[in-house]
C-alpha positions as CSV (number, residue, x, y, z in Angstrom):
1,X,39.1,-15.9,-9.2
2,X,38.4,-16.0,-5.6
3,X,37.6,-11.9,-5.5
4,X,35.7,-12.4,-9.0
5,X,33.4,-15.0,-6.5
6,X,33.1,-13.3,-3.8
7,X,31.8,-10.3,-5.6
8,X,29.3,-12.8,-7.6
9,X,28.2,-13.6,-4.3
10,X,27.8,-10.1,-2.7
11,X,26.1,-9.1,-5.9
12,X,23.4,-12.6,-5.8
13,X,22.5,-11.6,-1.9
14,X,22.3,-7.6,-3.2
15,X,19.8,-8.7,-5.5
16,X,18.0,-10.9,-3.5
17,X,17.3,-8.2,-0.6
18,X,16.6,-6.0,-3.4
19,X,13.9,-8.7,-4.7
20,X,12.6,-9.1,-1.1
21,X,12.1,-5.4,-0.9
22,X,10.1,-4.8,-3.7
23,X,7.8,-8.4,-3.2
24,X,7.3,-7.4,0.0
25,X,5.7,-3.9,-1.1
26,X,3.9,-4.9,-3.4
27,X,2.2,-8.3,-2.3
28,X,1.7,-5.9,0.5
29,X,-0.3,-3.5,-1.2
30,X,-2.2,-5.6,-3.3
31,X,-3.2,-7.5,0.3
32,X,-4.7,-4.0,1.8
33,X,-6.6,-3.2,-1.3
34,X,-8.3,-6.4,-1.3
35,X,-8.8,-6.1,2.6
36,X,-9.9,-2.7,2.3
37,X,-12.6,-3.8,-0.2
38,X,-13.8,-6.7,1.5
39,X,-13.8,-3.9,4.5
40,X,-15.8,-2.0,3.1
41,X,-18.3,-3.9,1.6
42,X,-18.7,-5.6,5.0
43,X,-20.0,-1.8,6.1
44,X,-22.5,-1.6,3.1
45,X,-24.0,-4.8,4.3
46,X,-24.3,-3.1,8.1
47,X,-22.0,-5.9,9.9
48,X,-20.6,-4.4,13.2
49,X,-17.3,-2.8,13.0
50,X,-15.0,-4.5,15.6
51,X,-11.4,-4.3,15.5
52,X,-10.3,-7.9,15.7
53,X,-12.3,-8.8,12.2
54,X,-11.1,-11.2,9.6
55,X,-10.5,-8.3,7.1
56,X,-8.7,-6.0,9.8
57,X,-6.0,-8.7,10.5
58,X,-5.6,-8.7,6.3
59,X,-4.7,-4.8,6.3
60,X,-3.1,-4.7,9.5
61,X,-1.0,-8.0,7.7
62,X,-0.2,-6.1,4.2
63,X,0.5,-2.8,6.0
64,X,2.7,-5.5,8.2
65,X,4.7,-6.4,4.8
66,X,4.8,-2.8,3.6
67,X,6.6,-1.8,6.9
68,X,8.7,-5.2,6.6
69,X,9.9,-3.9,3.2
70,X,11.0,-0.1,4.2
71,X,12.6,-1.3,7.3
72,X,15.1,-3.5,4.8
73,X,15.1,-1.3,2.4
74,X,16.1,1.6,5.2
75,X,18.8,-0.7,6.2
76,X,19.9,-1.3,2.7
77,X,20.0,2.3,1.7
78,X,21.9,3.1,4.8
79,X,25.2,-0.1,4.5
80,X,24.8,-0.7,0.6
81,X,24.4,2.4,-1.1
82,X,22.2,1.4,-4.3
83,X,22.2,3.4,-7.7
84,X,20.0,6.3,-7.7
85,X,16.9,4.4,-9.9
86,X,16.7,1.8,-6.6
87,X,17.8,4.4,-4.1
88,X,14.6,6.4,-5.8
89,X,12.4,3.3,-5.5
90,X,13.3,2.0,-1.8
91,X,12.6,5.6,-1.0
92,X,9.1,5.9,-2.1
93,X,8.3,2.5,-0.3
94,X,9.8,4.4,2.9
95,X,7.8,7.6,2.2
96,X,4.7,5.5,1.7
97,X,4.8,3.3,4.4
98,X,5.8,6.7,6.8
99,X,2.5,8.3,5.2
100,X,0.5,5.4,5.9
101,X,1.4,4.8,9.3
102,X,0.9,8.4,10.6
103,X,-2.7,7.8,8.6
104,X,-2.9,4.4,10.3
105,X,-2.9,6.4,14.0
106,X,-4.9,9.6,13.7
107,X,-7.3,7.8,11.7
108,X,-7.5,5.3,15.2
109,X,-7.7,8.6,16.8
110,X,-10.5,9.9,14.5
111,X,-12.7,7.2,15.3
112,X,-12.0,7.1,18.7
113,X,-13.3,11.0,18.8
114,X,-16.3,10.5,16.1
115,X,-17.3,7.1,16.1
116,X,-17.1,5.4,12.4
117,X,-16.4,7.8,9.1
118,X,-17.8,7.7,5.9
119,X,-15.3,6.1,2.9
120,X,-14.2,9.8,1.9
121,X,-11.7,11.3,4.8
122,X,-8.4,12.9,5.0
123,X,-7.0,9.9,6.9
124,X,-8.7,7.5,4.7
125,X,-8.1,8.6,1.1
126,X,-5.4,11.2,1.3
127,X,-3.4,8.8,4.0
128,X,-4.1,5.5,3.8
129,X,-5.3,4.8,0.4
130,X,-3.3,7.5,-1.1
131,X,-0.2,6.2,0.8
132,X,-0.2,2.7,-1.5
133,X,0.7,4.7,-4.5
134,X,4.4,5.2,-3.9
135,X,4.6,2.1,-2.4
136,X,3.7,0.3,-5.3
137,X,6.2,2.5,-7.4
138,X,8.5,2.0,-5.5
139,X,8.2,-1.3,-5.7
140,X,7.8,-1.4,-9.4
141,X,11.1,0.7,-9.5
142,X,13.0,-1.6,-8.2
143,X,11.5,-4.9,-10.0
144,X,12.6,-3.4,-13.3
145,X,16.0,-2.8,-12.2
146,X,17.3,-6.3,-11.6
147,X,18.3,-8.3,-13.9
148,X,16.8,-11.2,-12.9
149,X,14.9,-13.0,-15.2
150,X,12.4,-14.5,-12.4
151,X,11.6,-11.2,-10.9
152,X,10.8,-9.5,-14.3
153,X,8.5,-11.8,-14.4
154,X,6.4,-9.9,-11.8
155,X,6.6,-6.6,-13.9
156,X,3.0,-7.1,-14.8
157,X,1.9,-7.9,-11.5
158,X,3.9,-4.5,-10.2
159,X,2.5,-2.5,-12.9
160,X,-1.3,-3.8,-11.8
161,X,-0.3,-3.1,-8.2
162,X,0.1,0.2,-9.5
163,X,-3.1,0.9,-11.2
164,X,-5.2,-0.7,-8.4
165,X,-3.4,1.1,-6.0
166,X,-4.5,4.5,-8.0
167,X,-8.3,3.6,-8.2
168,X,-9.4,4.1,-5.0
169,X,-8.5,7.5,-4.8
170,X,-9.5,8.1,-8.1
171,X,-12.8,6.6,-7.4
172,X,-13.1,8.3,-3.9
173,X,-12.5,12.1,-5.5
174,X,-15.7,11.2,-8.0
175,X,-17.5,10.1,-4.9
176,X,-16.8,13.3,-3.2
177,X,-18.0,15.7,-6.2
178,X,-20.9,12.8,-7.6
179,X,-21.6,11.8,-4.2
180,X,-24.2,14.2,-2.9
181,X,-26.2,13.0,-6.2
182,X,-25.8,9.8,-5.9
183,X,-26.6,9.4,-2.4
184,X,-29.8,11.3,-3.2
185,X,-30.8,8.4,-5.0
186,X,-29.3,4.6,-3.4
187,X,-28.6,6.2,0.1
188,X,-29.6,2.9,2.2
189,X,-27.6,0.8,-0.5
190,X,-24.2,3.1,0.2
191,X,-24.7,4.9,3.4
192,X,-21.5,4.2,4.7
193,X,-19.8,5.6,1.9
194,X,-22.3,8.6,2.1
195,X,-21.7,9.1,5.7
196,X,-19.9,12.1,5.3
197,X,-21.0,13.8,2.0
């Protein structure tokens, strides 16, 4: 009886990491999206770019909680040894947040060297934007694994994540092709995101 507790017990706290991990990653992502938004319709409107800005500190916070959640998740993978379903996810969340900050630093360096890019850039879609995708699998991995009635609860919310994580890119690769017509057209309403087309 005591063994049959104990292992109720190791399993609850198991579980709960496991729920940290995958909150964490996705509240996360869905955090820089909507920072990265409000970013970048703070460049349409021409407001100075400065680093300390409200909207900074909100990605630099969700890439914050992304890192929070493959740090734990490194740790678990490492002492715990998951199944292969939520060793898949916790690595995607690693890979992602690896991808993002690499992006995170030569895009600082890019703009230390150029000045301010347009919305379409290797560090910007390919890295940082691209980089949320795994992460919010991951993270949706790992929410429909547990059998936790409270965290299936969040399956919609993951499986959002997921699909507003993917429309950025999506939307930046029809920029790039579209994008020399359309900045023919409403360049002084866009010209940030026209910067470099």
């Amino acid at each position: 009886m005591k063994i049959h507790k104990e292992l109720s017990h190791i399993l609850v706290q198991q579980n709960f990491l496991l729920a940290t991990i995958a909150i964490l990653a996705l509240f996360g992502t869905m955090l820089e999206i909507i920072s990265l938004v409000w970013d970048s319709s703070s460049h349409i409107t021409q407001d100075t770019d400065e680093f300390w800005r409200i909207h900074h500190i909100a990605v630099y916070s969700g890439a914050g909680m992304i890192a929070i959640s493959a740090f734990i998740g490194l740790k678990f993978l490492i002492k715990k040894h998951p199944n292969n379903k939520m060793r898949k996810g916790i690595k995607l969340i690693i890979i992602g947040t690896g991808v993002q900050l690499f992006s995170g630093y030569m895009d600082s360096v890019s703009h230390y060297f150029y000045g301010i890019d347009g919305k379409i850039s290797i560090t910007h879609t390919f890295g940082l934007e691209a980089s949320l995708i795994p992460v919010a699998i991951g993270g949706f991995i790992i929410l429909n694994q547990l059998d936790n009635n409270k965290t299936k609860k969040l399956i919609p919310f993951a499986i959002f994540t997921i699909l507003t994580a993917i429309f950025p890119v999506f939307f930046d690769l029809v920029l790039l092709i579209a994008g020399p017509i359309i900045c023919a057209h409403v360049f002084d309403m866009i010209s940030y995101g026209c910067a470099i087309l």
